[in-house]
gemmi code that builds the backbone of each chain (N, CA, C; Angstrom):
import gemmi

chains = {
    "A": [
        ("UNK", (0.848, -1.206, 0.000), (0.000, 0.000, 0.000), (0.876, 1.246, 0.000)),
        ("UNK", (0.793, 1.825, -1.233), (1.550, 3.289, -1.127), (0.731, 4.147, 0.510)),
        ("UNK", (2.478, 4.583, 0.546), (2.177, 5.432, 1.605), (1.935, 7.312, 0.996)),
        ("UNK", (1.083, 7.789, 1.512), (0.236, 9.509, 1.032), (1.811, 10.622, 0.634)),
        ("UNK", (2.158, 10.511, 2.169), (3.293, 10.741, 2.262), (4.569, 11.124, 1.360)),
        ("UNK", (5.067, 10.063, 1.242), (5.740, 9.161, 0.062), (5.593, 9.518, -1.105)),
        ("UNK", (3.845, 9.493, -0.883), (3.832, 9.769, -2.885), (4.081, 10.857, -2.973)),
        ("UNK", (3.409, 11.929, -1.896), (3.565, 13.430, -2.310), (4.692, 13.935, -2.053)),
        ("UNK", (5.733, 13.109, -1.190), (7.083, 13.587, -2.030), (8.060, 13.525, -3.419)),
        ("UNK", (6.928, 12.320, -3.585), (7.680, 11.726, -4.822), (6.610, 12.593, -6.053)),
        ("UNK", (5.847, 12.937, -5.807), (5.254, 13.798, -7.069), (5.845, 15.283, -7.161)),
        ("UNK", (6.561, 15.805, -5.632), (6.803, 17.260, -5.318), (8.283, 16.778, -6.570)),
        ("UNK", (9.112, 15.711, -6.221), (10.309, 15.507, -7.052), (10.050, 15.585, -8.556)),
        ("UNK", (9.191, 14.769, -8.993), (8.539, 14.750, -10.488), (8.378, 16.113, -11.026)),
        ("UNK", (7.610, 16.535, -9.784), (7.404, 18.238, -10.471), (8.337, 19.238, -10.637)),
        ("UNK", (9.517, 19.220, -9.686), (10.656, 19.935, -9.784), (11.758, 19.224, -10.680)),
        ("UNK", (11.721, 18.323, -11.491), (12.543, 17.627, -12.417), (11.829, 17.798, -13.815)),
        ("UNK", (10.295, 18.256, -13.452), (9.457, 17.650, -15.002), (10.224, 19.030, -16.373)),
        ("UNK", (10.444, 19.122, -17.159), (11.047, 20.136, -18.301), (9.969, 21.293, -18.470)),
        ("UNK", (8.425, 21.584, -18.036), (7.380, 21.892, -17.400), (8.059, 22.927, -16.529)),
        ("UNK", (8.592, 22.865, -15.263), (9.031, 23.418, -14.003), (10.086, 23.733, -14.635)),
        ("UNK", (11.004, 23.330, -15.223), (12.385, 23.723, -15.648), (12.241, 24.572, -16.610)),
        ("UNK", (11.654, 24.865, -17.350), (11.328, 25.811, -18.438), (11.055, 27.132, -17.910)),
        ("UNK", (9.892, 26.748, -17.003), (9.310, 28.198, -15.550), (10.872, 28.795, -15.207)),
        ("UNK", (11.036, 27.860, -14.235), (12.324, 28.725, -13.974), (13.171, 29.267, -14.363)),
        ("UNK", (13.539, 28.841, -15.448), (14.704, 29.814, -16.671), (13.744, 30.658, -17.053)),
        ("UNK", (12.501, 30.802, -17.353), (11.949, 32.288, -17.683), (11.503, 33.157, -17.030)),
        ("UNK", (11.603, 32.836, -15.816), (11.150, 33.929, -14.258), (12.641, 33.972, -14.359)),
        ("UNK", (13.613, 32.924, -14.237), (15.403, 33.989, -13.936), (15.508, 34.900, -14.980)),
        ("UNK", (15.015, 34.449, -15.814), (15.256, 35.662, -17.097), (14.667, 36.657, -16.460)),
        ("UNK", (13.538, 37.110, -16.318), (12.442, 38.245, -16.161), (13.234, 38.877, -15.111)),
        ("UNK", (13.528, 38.071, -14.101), (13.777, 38.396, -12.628), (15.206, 39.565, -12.936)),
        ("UNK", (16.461, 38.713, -13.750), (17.577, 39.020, -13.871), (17.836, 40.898, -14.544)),
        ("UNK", (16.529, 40.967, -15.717), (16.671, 42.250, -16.503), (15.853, 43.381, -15.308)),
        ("UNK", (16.044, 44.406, -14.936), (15.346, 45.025, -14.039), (14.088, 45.930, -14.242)),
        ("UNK", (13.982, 46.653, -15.738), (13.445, 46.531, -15.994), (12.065, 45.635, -16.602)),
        ("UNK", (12.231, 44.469, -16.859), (11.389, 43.276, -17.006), (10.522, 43.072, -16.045)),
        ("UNK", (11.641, 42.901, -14.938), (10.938, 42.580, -13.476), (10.556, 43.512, -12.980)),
        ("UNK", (10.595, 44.973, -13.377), (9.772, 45.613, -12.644), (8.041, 45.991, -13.442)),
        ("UNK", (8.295, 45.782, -14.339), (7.208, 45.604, -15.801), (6.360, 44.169, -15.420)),
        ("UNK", (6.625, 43.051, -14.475), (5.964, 42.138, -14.002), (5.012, 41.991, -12.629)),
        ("UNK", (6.260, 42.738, -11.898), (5.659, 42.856, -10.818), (4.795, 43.645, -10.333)),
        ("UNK", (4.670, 44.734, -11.456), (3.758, 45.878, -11.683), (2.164, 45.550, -12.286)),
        ("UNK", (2.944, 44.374, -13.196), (1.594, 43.339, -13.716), (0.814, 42.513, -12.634)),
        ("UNK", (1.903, 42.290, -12.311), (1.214, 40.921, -11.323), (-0.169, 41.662, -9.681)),
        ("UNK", (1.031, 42.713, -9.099), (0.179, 44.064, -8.020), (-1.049, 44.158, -8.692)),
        ("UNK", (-0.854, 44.662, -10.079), (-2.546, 45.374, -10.360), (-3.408, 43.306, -10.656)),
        ("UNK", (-3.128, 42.744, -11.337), (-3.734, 41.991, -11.259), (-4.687, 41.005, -10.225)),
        ("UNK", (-3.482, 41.143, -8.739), (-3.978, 41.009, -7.475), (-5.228, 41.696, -7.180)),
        ("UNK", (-4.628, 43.083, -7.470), (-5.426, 44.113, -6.559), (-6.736, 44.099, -7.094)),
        ("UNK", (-6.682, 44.112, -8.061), (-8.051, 43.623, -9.243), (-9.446, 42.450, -8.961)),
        ("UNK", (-8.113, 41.330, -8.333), (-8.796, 40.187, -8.153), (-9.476, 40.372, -6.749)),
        ("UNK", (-8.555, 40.959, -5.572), (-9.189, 41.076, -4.241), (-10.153, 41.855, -4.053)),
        ("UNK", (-10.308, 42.920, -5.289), (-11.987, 43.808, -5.172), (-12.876, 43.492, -5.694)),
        ("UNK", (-12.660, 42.385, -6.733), (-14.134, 41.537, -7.161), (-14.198, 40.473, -5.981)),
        ("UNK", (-13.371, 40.006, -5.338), (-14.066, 38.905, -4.522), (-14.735, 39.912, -3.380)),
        ("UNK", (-14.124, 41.190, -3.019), (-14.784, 41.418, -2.254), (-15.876, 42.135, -2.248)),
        ("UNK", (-16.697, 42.126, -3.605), (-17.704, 42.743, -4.253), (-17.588, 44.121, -4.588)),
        ("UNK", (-16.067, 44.635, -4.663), (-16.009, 45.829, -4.796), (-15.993, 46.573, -6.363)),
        ("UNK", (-16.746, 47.931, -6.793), (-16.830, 48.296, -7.916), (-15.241, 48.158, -8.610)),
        ("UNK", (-15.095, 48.306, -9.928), (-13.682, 48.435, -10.514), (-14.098, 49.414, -11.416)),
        ("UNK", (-13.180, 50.389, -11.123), (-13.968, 51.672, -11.876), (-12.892, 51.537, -13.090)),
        ("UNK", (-13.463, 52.272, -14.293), (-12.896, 52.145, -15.812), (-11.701, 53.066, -15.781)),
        ("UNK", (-11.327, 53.578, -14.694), (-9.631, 54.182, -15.071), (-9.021, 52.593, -14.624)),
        ("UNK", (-9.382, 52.245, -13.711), (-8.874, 50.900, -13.408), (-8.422, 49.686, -14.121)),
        ("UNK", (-9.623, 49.227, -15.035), (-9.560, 48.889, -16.264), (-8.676, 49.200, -17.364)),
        ("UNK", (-9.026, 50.595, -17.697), (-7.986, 51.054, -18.594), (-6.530, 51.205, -18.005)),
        ("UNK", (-6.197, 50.722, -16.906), (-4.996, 50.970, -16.856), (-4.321, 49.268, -16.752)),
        ("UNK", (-5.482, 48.681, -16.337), (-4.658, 47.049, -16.133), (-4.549, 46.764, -17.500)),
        ("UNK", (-5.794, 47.294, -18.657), (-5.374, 46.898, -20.152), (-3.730, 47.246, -20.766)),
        ("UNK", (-3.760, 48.397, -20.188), (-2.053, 49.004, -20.602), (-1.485, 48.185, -20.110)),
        ("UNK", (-1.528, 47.887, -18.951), (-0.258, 47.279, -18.554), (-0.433, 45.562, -19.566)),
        ("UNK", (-1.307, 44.977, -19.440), (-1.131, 43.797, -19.788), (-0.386, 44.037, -21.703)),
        ("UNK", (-0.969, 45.160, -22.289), (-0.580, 45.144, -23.308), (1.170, 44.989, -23.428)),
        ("UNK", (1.353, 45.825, -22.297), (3.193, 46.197, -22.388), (3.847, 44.573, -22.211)),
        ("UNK", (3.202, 44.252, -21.125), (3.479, 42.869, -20.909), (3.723, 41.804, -21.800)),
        ("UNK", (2.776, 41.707, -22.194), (2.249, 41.340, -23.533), (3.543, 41.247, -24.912)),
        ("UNK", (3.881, 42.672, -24.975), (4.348, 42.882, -26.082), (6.462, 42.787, -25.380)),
        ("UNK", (6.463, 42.762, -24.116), (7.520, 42.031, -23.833), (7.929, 40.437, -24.019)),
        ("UNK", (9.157, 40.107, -24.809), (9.226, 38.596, -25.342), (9.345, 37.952, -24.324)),
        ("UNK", (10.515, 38.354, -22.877), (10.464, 37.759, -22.074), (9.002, 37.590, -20.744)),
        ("UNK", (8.784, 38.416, -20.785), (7.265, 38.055, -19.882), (6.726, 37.228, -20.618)),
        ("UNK", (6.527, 37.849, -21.821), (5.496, 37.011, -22.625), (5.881, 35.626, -22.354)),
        ("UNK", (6.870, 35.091, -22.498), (7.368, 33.749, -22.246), (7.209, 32.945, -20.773)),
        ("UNK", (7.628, 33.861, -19.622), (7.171, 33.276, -19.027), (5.564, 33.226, -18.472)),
        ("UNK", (5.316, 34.177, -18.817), (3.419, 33.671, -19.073), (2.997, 32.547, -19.432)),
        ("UNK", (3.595, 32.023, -20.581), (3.342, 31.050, -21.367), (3.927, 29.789, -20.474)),
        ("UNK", (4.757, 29.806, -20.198), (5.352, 28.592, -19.303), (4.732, 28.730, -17.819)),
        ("UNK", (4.429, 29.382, -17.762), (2.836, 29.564, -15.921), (1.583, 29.175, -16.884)),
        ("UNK", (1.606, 29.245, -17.802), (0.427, 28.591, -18.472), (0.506, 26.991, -18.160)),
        ("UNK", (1.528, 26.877, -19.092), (1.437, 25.514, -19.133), (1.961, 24.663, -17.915)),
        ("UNK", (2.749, 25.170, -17.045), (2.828, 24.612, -15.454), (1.176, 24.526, -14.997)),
        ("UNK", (0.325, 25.314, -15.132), (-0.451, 25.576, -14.283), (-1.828, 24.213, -15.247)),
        ("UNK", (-1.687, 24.132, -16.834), (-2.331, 22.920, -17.004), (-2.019, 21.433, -16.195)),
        ("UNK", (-0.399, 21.334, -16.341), (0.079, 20.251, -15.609), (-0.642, 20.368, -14.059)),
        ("UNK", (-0.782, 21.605, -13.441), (-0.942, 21.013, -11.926), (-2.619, 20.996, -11.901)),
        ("UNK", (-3.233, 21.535, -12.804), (-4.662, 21.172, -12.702), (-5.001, 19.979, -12.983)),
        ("UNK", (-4.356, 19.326, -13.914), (-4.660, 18.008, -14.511), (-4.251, 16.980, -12.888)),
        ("UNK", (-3.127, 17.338, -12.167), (-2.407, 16.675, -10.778), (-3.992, 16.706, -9.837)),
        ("UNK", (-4.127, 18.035, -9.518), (-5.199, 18.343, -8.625), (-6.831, 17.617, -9.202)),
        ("UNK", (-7.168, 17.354, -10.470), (-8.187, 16.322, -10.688), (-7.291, 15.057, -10.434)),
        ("UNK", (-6.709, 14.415, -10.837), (-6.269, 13.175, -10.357), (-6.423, 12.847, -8.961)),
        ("UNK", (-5.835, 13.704, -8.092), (-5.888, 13.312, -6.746), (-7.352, 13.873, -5.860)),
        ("UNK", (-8.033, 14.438, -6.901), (-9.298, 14.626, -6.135), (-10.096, 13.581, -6.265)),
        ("UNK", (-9.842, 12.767, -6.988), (-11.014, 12.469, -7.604), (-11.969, 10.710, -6.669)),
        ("UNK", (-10.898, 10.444, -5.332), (-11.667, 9.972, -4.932), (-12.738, 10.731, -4.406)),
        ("UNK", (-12.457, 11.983, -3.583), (-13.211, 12.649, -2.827), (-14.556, 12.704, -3.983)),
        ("UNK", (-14.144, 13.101, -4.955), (-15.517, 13.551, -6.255), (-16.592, 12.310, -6.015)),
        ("UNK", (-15.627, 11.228, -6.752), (-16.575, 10.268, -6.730), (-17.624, 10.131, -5.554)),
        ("UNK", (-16.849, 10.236, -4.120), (-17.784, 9.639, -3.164), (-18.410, 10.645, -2.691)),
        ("UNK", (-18.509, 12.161, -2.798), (-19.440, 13.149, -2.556), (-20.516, 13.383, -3.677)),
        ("UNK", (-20.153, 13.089, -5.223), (-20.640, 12.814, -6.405), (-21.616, 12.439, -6.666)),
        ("UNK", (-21.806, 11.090, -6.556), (-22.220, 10.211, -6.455), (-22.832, 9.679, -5.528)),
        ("UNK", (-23.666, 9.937, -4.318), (-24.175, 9.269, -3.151), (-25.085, 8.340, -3.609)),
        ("UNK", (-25.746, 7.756, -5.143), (-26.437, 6.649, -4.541), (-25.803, 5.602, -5.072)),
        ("UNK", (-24.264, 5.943, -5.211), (-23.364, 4.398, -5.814), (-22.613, 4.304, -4.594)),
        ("UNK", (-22.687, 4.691, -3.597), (-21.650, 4.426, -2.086), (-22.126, 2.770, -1.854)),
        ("UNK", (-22.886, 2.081, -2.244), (-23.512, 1.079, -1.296), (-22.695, -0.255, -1.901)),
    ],
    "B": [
        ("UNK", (14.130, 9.830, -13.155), (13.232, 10.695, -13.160), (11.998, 10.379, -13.236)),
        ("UNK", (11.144, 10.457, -11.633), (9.824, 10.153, -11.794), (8.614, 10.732, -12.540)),
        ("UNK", (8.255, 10.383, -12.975), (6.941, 10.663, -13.733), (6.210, 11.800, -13.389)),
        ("UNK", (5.615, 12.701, -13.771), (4.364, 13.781, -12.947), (3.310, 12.780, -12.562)),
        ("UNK", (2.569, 11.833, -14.072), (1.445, 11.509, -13.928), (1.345, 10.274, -13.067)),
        ("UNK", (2.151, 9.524, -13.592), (2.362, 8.460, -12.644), (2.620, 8.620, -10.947)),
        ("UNK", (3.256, 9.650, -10.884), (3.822, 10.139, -9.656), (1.969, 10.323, -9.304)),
        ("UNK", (1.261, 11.257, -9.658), (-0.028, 11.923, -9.422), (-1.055, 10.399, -9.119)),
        ("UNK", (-1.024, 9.686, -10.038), (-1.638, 7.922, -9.917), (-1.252, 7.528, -9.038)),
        ("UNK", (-0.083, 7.262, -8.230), (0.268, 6.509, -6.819), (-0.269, 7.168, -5.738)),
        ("UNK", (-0.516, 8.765, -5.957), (-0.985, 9.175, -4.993), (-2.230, 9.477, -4.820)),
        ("UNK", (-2.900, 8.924, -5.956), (-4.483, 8.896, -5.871), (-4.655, 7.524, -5.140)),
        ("UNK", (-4.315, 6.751, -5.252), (-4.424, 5.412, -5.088), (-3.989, 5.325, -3.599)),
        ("UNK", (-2.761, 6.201, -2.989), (-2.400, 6.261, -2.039), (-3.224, 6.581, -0.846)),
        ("UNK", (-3.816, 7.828, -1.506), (-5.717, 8.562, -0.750), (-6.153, 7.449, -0.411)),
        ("UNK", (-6.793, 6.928, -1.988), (-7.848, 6.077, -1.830), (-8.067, 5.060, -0.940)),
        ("UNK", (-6.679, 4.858, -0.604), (-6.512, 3.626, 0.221), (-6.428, 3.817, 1.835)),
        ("UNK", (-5.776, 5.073, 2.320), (-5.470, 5.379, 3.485), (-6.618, 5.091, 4.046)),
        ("UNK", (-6.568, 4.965, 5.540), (-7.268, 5.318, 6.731), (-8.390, 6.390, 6.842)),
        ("UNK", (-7.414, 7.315, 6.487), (-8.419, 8.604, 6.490), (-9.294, 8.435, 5.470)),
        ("UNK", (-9.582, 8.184, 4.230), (-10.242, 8.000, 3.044), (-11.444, 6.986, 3.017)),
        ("UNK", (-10.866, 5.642, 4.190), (-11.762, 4.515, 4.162), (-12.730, 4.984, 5.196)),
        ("UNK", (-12.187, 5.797, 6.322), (-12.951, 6.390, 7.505), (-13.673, 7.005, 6.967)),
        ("UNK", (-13.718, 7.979, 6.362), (-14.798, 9.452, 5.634), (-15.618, 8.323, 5.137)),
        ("UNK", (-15.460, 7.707, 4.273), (-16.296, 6.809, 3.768), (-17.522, 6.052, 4.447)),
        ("UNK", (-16.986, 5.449, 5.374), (-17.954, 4.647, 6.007), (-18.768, 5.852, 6.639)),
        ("UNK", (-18.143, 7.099, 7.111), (-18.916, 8.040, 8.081), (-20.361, 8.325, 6.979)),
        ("UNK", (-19.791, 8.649, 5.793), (-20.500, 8.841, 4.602), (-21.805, 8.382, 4.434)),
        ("UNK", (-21.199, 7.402, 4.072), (-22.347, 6.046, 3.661), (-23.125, 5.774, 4.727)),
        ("UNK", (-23.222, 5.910, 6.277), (-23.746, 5.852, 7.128), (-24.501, 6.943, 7.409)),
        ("UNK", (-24.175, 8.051, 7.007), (-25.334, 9.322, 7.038), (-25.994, 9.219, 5.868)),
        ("UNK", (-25.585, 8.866, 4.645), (-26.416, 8.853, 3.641), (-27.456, 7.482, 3.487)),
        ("UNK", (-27.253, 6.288, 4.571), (-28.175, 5.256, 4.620), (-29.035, 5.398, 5.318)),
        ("UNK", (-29.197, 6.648, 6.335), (-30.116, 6.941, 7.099), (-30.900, 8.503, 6.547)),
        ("UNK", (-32.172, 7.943, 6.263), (-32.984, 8.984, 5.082), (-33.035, 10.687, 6.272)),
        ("UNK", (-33.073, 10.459, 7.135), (-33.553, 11.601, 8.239), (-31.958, 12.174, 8.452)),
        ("UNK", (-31.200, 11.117, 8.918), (-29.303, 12.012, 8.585), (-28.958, 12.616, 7.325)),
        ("UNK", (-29.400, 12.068, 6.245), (-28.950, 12.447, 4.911), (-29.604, 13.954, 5.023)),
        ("UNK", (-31.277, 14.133, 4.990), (-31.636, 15.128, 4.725), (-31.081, 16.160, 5.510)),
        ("UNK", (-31.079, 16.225, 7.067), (-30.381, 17.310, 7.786), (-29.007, 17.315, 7.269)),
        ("UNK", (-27.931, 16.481, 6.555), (-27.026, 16.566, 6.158), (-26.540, 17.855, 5.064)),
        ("UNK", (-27.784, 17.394, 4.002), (-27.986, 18.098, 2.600), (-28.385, 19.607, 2.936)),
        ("UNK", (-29.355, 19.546, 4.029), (-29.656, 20.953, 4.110), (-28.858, 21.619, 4.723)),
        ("UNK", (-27.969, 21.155, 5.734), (-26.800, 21.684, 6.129), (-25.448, 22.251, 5.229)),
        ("UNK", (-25.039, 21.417, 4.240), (-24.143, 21.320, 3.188), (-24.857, 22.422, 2.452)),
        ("UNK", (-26.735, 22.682, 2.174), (-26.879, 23.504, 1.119), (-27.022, 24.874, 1.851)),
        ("UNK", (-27.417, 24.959, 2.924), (-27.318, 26.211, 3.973), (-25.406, 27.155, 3.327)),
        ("UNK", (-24.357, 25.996, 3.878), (-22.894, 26.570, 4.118), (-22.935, 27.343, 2.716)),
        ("UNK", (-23.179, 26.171, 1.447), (-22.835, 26.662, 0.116), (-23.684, 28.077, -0.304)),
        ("UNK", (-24.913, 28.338, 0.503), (-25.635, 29.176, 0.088), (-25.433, 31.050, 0.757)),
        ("UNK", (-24.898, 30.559, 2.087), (-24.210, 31.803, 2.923), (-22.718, 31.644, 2.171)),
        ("UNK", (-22.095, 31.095, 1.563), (-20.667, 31.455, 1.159), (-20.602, 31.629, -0.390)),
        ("UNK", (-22.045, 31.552, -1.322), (-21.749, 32.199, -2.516), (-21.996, 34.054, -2.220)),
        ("UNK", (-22.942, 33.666, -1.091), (-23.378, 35.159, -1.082), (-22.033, 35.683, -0.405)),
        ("UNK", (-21.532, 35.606, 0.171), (-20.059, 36.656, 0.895), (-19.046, 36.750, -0.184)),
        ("UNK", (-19.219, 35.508, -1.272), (-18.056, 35.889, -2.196), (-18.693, 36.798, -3.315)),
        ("UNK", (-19.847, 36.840, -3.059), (-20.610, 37.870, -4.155), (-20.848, 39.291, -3.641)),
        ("UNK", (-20.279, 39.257, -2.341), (-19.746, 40.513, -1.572), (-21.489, 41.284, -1.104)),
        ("UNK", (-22.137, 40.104, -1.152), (-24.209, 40.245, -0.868), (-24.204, 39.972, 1.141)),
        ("UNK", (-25.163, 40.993, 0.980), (-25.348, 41.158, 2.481), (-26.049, 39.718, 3.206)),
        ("UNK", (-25.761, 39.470, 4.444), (-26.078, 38.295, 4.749), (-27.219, 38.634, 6.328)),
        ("UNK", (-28.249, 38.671, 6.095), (-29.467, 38.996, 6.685), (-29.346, 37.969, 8.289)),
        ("UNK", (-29.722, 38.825, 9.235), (-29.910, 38.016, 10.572), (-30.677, 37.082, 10.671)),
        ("UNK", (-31.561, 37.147, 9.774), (-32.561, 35.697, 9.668), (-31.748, 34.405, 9.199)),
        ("UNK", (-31.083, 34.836, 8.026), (-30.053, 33.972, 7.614), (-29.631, 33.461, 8.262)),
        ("UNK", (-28.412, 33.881, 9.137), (-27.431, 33.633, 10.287), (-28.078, 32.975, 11.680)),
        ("UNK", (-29.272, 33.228, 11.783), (-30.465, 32.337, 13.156), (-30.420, 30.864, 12.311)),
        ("UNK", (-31.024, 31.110, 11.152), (-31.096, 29.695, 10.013), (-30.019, 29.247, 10.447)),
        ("UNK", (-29.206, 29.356, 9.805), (-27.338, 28.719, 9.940), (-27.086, 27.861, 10.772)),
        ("UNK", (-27.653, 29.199, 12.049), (-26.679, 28.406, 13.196), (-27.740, 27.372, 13.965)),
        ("UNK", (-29.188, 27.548, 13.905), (-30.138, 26.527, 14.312), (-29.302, 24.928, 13.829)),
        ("UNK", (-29.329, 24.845, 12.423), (-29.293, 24.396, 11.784), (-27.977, 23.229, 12.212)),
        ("UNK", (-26.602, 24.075, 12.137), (-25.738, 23.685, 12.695), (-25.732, 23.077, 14.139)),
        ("UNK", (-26.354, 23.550, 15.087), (-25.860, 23.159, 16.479), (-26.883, 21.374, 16.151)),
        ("UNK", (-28.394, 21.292, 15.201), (-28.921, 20.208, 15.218), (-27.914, 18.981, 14.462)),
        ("UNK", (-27.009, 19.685, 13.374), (-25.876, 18.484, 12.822), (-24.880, 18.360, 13.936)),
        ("UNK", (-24.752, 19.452, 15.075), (-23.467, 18.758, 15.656), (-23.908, 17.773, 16.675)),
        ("UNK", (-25.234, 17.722, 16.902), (-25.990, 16.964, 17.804), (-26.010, 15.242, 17.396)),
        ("UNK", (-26.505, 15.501, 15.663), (-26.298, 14.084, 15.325), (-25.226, 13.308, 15.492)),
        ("UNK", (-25.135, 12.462, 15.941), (-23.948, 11.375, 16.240), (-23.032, 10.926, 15.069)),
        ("UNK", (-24.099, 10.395, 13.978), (-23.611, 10.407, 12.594), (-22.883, 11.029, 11.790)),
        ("UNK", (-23.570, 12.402, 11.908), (-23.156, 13.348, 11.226), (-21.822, 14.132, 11.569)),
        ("UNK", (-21.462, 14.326, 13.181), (-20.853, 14.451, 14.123), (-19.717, 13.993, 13.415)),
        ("UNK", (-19.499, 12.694, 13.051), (-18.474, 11.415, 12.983), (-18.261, 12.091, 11.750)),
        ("UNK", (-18.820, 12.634, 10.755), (-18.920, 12.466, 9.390), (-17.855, 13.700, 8.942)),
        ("UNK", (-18.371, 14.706, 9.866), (-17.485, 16.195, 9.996), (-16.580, 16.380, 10.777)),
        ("UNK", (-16.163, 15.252, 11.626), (-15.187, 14.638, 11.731), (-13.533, 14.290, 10.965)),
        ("UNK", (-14.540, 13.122, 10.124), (-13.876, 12.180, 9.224), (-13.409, 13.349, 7.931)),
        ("UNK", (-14.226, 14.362, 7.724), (-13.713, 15.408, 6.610), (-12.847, 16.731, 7.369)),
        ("UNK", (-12.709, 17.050, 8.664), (-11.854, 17.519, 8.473), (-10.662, 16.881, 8.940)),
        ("UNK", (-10.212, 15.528, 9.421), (-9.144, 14.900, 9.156), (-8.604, 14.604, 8.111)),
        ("UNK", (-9.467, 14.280, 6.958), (-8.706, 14.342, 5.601), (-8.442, 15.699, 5.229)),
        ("UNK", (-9.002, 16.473, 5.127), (-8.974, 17.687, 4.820), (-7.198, 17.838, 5.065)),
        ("UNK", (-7.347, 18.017, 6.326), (-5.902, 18.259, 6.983), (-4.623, 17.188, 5.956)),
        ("UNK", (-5.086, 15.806, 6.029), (-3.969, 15.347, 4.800), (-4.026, 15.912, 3.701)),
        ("UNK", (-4.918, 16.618, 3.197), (-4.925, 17.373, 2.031), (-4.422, 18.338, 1.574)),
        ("UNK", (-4.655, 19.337, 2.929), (-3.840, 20.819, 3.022), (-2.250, 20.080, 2.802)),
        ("UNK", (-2.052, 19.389, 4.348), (-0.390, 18.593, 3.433), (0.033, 18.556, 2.110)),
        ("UNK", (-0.669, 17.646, 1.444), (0.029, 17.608, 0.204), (-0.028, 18.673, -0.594)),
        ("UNK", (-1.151, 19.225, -0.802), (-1.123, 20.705, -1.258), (0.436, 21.628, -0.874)),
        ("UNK", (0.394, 21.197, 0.240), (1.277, 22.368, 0.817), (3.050, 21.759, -0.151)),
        ("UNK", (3.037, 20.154, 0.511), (4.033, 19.753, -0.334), (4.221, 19.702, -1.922)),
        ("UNK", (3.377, 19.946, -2.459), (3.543, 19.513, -3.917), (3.624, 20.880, -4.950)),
        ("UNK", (2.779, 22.143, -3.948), (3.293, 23.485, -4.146), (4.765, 24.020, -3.516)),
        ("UNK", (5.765, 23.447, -3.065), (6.701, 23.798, -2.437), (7.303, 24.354, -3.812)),
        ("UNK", (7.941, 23.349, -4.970), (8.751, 23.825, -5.908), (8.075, 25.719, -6.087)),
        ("UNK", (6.796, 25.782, -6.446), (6.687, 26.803, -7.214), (6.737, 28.212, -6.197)),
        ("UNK", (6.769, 27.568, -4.989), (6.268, 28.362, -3.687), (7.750, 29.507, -3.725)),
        ("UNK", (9.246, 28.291, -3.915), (10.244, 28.711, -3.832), (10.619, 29.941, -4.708)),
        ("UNK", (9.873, 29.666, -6.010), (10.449, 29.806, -6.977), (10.052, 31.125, -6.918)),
        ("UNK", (8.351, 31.549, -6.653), (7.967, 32.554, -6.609), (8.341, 33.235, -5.302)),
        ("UNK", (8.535, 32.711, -3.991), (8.439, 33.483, -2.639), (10.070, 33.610, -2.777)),
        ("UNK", (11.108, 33.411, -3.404), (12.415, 34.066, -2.924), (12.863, 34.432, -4.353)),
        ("UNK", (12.399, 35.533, -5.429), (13.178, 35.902, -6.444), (14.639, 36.176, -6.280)),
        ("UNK", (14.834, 36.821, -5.007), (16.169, 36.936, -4.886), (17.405, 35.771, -4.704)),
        ("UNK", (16.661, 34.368, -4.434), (17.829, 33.625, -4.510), (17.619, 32.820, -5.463)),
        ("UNK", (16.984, 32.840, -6.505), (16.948, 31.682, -7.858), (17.849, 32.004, -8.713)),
        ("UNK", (19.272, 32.739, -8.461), (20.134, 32.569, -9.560), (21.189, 31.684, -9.417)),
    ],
}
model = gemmi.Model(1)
for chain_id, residues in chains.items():
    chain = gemmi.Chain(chain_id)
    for i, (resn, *xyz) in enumerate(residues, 1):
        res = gemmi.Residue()
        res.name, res.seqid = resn, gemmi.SeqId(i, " ")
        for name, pos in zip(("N", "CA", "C"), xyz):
            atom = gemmi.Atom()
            atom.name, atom.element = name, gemmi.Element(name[0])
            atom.pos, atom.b_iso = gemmi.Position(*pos), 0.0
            res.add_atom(atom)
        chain.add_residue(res)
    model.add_chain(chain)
structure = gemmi.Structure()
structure.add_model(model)
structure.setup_entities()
């Protein structure tokens, strides 16, 4: 019987070896390394937060707001290196969704499904 | 070099199999074989889901509401069954947050210390 443990160290290893994770990281050191880049990200990333924490908290987003996260994403955007690592948080982030249904999916089934428990 | 998916398969299987997984289960199936546990169950489960779309929809949550709720609640913590059942979910839960916690470590690093990934 696999131990929980065990596996989820051994999947944390998979994930930090997979070419997936290794790709991420050479394009965040890139971003990180140019200072301008990284400050063109992290500028992305703040408004994108800040964005996200006033719709959950039902708060209006007024259209200078808007128009200014559009700018920024455009600049972003039109940077090769962000752009890249965007693209590689893309595709990390398919890999760990596809992880997170796998390992949910006893729970699914048996909350799912209540009249096949028997 | 281990696998992602495979790595992700041992540890579904790993769930599935544990203690904690077979426990929730039986707690499960034992509130849902009893027609009078199930229903206070469901209406309990549809009560939580129904006060927590409204707070993430940033919608006011009425004192009548909150009398509902908590009536509601103190009669599931009463059930014995049910008791066991909310129990059995937040002990898994807790193995869950674990692996979560472990299997986000790589990206945790990667993002929480820019300054030392070179």
């Amino acid at each position: 019987m696999p131990n929980i443990y065990d596996s989820a160290y051994e999947l944390e290893k998979a994930i930090r070896e997979s070419e997936e994770f290794k790709n991420l990281k050479t394009a965040y050191e890139t971003v990180m390394n140019d200072p301008t880049a990284k400050q063109m990200f992290e500028n992305f990333r703040d408004t994108q937060m800040e964005l996200q924490e006033k719709q959950m908290q039902g708060l209006e987003i007024t259209e200078e707001e808007v128009e200014k996260a559009r700018t920024i994403v455009e600049a972003v955007q039109e940077h090769q290196d962000i752009a890249k690592l965007m693209e590689e948080e893309q595709r990390l982030n398919l890999v760990i969704n596809d992880i997170s249904r796998i390992i949910t999916k006893p729970l699914e089934e048996l909350y799912g499904n209540p009249e096949e428990t028997n």
